[in-house]
N, C-alpha and C positions, 0 to 999 in steps of 0.2 A: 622375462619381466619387461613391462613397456615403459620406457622411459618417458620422462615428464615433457610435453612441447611447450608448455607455458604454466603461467601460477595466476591462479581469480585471487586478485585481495580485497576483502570485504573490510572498507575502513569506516563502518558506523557502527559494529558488534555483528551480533548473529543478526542471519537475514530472518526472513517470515517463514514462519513452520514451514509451510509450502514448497520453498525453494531449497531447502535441506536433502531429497534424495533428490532433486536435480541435480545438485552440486555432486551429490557423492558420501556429506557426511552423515547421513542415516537414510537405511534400508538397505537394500540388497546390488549384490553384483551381478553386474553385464546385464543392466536393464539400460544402457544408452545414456547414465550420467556423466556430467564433468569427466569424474573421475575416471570412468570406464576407458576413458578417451585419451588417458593420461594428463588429465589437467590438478594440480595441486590446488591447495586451498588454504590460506592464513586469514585470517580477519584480524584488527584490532579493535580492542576493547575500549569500550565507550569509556570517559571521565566519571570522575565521581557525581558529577552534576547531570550527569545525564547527556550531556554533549561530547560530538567528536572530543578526542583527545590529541592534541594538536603536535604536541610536544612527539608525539608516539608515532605520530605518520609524517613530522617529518624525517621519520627516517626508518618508514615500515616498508618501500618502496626499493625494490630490490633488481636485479640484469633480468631475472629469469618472469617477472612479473609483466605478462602481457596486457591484462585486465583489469581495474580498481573498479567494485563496486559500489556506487555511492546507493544505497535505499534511504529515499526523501520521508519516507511514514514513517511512524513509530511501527507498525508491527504490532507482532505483540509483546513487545516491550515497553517495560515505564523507562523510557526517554523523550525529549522532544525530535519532534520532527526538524526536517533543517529547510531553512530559507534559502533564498536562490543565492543570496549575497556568501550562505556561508557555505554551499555547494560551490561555488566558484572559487572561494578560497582554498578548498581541499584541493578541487582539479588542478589551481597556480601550482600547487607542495609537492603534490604527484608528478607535473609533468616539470619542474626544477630537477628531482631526482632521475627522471626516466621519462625525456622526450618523446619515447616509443609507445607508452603503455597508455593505452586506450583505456578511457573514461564511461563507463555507460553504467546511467542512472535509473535504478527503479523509481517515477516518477506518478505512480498509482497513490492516487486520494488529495495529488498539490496540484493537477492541471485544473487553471484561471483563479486562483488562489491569489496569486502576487501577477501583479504588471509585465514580468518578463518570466521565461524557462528556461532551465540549464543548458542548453545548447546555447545561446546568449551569451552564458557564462565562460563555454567555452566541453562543456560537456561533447562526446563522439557519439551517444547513441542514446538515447532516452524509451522507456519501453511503458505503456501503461496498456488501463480493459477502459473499453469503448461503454460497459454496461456501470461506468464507475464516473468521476466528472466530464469527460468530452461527450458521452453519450450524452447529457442532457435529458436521462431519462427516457427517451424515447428509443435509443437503439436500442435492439435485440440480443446482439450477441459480438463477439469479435476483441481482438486486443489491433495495437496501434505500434511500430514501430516508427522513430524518427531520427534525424541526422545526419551524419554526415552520406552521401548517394553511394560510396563504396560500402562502407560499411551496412546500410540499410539493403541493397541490394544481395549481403553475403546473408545477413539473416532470412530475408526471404526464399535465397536458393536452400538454406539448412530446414525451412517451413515446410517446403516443397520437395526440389529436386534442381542439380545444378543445371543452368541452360534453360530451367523452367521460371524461375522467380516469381517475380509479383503477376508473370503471365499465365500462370495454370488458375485453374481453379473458376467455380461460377459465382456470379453475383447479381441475382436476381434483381430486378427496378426496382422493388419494393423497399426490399431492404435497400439499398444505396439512396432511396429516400428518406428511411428514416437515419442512416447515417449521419447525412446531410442534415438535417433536421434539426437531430439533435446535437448535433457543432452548433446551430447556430443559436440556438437555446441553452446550452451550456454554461455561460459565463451567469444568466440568472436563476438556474440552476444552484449553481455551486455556490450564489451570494445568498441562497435563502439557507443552504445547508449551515455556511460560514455563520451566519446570524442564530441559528439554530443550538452550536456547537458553545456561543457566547453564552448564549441563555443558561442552559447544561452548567456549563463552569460557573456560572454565577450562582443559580438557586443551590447546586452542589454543595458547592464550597461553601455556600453560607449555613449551612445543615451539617456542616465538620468533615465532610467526606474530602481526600485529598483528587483533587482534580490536574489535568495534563491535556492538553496546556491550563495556565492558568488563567482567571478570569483577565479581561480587559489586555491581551498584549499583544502581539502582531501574528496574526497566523498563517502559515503555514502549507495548512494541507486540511480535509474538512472533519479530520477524525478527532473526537471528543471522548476521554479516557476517563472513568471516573472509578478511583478504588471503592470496592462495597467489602469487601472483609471478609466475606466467606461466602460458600455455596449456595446459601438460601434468599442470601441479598441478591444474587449474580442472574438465578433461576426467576425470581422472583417482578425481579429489571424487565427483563428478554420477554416474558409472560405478557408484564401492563403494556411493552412497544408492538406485540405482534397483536394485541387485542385493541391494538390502538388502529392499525393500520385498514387503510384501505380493502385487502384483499385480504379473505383468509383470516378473517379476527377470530372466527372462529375457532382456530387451532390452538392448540396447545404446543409450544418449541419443548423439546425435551434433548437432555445433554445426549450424547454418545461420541463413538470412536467414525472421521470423517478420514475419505483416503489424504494421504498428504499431511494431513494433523499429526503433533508429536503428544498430544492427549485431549479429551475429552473437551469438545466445543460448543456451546449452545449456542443455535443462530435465532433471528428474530427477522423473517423479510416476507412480510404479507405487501407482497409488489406488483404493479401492473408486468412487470418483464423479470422473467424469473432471474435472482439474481442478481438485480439494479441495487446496488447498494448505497444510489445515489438518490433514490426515492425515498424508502425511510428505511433503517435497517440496527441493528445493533448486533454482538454479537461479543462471546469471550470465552476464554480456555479455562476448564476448571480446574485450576491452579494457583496455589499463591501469587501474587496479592487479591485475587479473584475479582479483577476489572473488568470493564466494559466495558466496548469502543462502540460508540455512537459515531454514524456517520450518515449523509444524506439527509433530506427531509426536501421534500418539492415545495413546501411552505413552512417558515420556521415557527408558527403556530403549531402546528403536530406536534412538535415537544413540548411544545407548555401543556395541551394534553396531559401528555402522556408524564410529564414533571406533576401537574396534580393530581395522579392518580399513583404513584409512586411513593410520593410526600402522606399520601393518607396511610401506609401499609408502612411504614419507616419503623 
């Protein structure tokens, strides 16, 4: 039996579908997760309110605990996302208990959202997708690691190969243009999304439906949650966004089983860059509460669209 060389604590609840057989705690053995590797796994459970539970982490922070994962999105959970203010708070509680145990933040859907990033705060590693707010819409493909140069540098050897690091691998001019590009388009990117997300919460919630975040309050990150109540509101959402968009209105989104998904997902991204979820996109699990996380928009006019063609089928 191989013993444990360290423990991931997940102190916002479960992570995103996605990240679940990375870790180890659903699918199979000796495919290269976490756990395969003997890494342990605890999370703490979110507050009744939807927020870290504070009382709980401080003192969920244990000898054997080398990793605390803070995930800044909702997921796909009904929670709030967390501010950088209240990420920083968590990383003080954690590194109080345990000086040693590195800090690294899922940071996918809040980059240029608020003034500052968790590394500011005091975060070790921050991880996001290049085709989500730093792309800017324009990049093609790629994720981003940041912080601290030891730590950044041991990710990229585990990407690659030790001795190789951030040195192997090709990157064609093209792309490294639009990398570039769209960093630098980014921040008006993610202000049209953020305006977008307002709108959503507003006509939403004034129609009865419960919205996350809620209309008018400081946000976050650019994902926009709104409960529909069952299957045929959810199908029906995903339908008017992808007949809305740009590419591909054409198509019909239909539910199924997606690799990495814990059930059934309908996605909605008629996108210039496959996958830009930062252009216009929705998408939600077909499961109770049967929400739908709006995110993106290149212009937050799209969702008014696509809100008055919603509002007529209500």
């Amino acid at each position: 039996m191989r013993t444990s060389i360290l423990q991931l604590l997940a102190v916002a609840g479960p992570p995103y579908d996605t990240l679940e057989e990375v870790i180890g705690i659903r699918g199979s053995a000796n495919v290269g997760s976490l756990k395969d590797f003997g890494v342990t796994y605890r999370e703490v459970p979110l507050a009744a309110d939807g927020g870290l539970d504070w009382d709980a982490l401080a003192r969920a922070v244990r000898p054997e605990t080398g990793c605390a994962l803070i995930q800044r999105s909702c997921g796909y959970l009904w929670r709030k996302s967390l501010g950088v203010a209240d990420i920083g708070r968590a990383i003080d509680l954690i590194k109080m208990q345990n000086p040693n145990c590195k800090v690294m933040v899922d940071n996918c859907y809040g980059e240029f959202v608020e003034t500052s990033e968790p590394p500011m705060v005091g975060a070790d590693l921050i991880a996001g997708s290049l085709i989500k707010n730093p792309g800017g819409t324009i990049a093609p493909c790629g994720g981003y690691v940041a912080g601290k140069k030891d730590l950044v540098a041991a990710a990229a050897a585990r990407l690659s190969a030790p001795g190789l690091g951030v040195e192997f691998g090709s990157a064609p001019g093209h792309v490294m243009r639009a990398l570039f590009q769209g960093l630098f388009l980014a921040p008006q990117m993610v202000g049209e999304a953020v305006k977008g997300g307002l709108l959503i919460a507003e006509v939403m919630s004034a129609k009865g439906y419960r919205v996350q975040p809620l209309p008018r309050v400081p946000r976050h990150d650019i994902v926009q949650a709104v409960e529909l109540g069952n299957r045929e509101r959810l199908m029906t959402f995903c339908e008017i966004v992808q007949q809305t968009c740009p590419v591909g209105s054409f198509v019909k989104p239909t539910a199924g089983e997606t690799p990495g998904y814990a059930s059934e997902v309908i996605f909605a991204d008629g996108t210039f860059m496959d996958g830009s979820t930062s252009e216009l996109s929705c998408d939600g699990p077909l499961r109770e509460p049967y929400a739908v996380f709006c995110q993106g928009g290149t212009h937050w006019t799209q969702w008014a669209l696509v809100l008055g063609e919603v509002l007529k089928v209500r």
